[in-house]
C-alpha positions in Angstrom: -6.4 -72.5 -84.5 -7.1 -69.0 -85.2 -5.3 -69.4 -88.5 -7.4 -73.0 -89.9 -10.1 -70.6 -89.0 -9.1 -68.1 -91.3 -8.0 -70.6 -94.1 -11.9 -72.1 -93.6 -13.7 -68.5 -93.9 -14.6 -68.3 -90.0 -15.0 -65.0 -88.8 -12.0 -64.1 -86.9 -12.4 -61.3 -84.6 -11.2 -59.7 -81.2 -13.6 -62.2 -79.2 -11.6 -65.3 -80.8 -8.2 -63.7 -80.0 -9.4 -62.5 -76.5 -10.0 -66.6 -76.6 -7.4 -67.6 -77.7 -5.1 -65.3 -75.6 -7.6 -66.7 -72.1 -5.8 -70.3 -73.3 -2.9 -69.0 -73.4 -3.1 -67.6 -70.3 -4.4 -70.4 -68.6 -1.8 -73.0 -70.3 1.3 -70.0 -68.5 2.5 -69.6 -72.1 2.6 -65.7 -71.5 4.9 -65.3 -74.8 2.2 -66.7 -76.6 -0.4 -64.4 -75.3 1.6 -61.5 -76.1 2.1 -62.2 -79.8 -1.6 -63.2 -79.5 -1.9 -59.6 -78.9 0.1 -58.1 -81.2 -1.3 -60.1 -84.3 -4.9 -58.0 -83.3 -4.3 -54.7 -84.8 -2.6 -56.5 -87.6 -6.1 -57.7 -88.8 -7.5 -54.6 -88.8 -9.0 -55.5 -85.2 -9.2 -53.5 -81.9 -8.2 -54.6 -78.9 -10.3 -53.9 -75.7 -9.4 -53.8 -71.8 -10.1 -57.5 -71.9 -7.9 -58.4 -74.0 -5.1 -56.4 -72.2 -6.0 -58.0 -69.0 -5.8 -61.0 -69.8 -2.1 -60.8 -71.3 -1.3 -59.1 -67.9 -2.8 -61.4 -65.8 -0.6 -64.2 -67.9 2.5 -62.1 -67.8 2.0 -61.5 -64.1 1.2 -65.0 -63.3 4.9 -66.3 -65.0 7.0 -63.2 -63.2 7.2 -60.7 -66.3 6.6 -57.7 -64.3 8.7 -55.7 -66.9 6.2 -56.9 -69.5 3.1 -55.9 -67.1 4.6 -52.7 -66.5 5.1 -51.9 -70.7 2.1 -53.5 -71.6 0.4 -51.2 -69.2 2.0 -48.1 -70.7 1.2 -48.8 -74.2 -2.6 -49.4 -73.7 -3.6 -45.2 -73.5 -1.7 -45.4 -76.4 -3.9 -47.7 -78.4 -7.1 -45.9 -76.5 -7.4 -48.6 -74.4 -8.0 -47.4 -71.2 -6.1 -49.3 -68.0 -8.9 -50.5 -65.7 -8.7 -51.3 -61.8 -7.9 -55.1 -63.6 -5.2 -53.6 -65.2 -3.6 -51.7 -62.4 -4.3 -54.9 -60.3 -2.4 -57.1 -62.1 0.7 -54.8 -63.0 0.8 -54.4 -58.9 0.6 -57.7 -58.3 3.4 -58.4 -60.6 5.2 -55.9 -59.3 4.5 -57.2 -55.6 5.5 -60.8 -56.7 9.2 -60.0 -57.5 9.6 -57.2 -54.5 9.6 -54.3 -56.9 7.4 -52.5 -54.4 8.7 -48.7 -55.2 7.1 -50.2 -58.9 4.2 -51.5 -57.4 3.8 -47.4 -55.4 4.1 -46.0 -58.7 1.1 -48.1 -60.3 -1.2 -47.6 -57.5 -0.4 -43.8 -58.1 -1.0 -43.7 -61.6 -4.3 -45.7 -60.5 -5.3 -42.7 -58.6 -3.9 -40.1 -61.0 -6.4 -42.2 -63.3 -9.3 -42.1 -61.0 -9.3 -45.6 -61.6 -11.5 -47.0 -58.1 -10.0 -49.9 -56.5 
């Protein structure tokens, strides 16, 4: 979809991909909301916390705590700050598969953050 909409001139931008990725989510195709993610900064586009969260959400929703948990990592690094969203899901992910030392670590990096619950 977001392709034809390129190929017909429509403006493409991180609102459509933060769509796109929502589907994705909804539809538990977590891989696909992951590359959804990654083809963002490859058109010169910024992801936002939104964006993130809702690639977490679908990661944590089909068990890919490991994913969370990386994803989660890497979004200082693109200047995307975690949010209590963030932290949320990557706990609840965590929580879902019994990694609870995991799930510790998260809610301390959520305070270290002075991210409020």
């Amino acid at each position: 979809l977001l392709v034809s909409m390129s190929c017909d001139r429509l403006h493409v931008d991180e609102i459509s991909y933060t769509a796109a990725i929502s589907a994705c989510e909804r539809a538990s195709r977590w891989r696909a909301a992951v590359e959804m993610l990654s083809l963002i900064p490859a058109r010169q586009l910024k992801a936002n916390c939104i964006s993130y969260n809702t690639v977490l959400s679908a990661c944590d929703k089909c068990g890919q705590w490991l994913i969370v948990l990386h994803l989660l990592g890497l979004m200082p690094r693109t200047t995307v700050l975690p949010d209590e969203v963030s932290y949320g899901s990557a706990i609840s992910a965590c929580g879902r598969v019994g990694q609870w030392q995991d799930a510790l670590c998260c809610l301390k990096r959520m305070a270290d953050a002075s991210v409020r619950a």
